[in-house]
N, C-alpha and C positions, 0 to 999 in steps of 0.2 A: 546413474546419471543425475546429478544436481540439476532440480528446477526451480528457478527464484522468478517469483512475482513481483514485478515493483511497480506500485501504484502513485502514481501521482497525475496532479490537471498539465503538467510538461516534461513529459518523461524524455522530451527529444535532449534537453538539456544536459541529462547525463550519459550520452551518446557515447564521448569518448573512454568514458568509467569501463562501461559495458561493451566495447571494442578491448580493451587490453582485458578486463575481465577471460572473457571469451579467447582470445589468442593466446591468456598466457593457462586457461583448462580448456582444451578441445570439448567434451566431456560436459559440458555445463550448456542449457539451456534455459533462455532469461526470455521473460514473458514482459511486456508490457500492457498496464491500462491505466486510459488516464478520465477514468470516472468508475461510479458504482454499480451501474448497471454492466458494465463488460469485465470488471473486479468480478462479480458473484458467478457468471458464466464462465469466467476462466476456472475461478476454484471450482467449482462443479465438475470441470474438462477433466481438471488436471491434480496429480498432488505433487506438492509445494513441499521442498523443505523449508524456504525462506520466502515469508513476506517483508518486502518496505512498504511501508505506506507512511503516505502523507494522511495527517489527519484535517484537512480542508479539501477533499475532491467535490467534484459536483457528482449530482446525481444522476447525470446522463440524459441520453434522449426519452422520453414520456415520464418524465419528474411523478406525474400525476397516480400513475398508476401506484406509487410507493408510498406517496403521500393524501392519495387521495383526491377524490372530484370536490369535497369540498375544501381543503384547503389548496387548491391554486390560486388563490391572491396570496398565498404565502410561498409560493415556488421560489422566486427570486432571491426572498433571505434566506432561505432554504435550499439554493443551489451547491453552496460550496458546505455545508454540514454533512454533506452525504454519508461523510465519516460514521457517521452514530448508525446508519442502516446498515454498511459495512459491520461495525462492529457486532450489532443485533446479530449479524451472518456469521462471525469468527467465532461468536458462544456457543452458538447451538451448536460447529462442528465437532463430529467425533472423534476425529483424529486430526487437531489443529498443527496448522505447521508452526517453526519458530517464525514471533515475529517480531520485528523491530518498525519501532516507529521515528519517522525522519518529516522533521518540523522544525519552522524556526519558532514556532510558538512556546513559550515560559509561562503561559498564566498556569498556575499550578490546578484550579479548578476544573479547567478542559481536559487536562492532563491527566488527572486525576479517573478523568472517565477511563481511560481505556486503561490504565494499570493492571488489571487482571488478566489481559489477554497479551499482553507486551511485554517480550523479554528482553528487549535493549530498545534506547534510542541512539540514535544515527544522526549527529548537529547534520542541520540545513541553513546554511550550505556548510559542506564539508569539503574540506580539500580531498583531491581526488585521491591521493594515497590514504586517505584517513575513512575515506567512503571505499577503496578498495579492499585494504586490511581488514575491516570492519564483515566486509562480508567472507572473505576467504575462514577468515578466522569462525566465523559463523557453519560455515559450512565443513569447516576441516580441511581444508583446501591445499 
């Protein structure tokens, strides 16, 4: 049984993707988190053939603990970066699942970080047939 994780800060947005997803594979269970801290506790749970992730999540509830008691004057720019703590998390796993990353983001700099852990991107926004195919085909579906 397929389980896909998809991370983003409004996962409710792709609601109808993941209704026909699901109706048209019984068979398939889809996880949502839309920050870093409930991201690391799902993969922990669970194993993943397929992550999305958006590369701007936040870092969840108590930011501090991940970042530290001394840099919370810097929590707030540091909300939606979560991404890079996530990613610290996707290396060190031993058996990574595939992941694709799904962003409107182009600076190639940013982009550039997570290249080693990232087997496709997924455009944000994608049409729904393009974000459906995208993952079936991923999955062997």
């Amino acid at each position: 049984m397929p389980n896909i994780l998809f991370i983003d800060d409004s996962p409710e947005r792709y609601n109808v993707a993941f209704s026909i997803l699901q109706a048209t594979n019984d068979n398939l269970n889809i996880y949502l988190a839309s920050n870093v801290k409930t991201s690391i506790r799902l993969l922990c749970d669970v194993k993943y053939d397929l992550v999305i992730l958006d590369i701007f999540i936040p870092l969840g509830e108590g930011a501090e603990e991940v970042i530290g008691k001394r840099a919370d004057v810097y929590t707030g720019e540091l909300q939606h970066m979560g991404s890079l703590e996530l990613l610290d998390f996707l290396r060190r796993m031993d058996e990574r699942p595939t992941i694709y990353m799904h962003t409107a983001c182009f600076d190639h700099n940013v982009i550039s970080v997570f290249n080693e852990i990232i087997d496709d991107r997924l455009p944000k926004p994608a049409p729904i047939e393009v974000f459906i195919k995208s993952i079936t085909e991923a999955l062997n579906l």
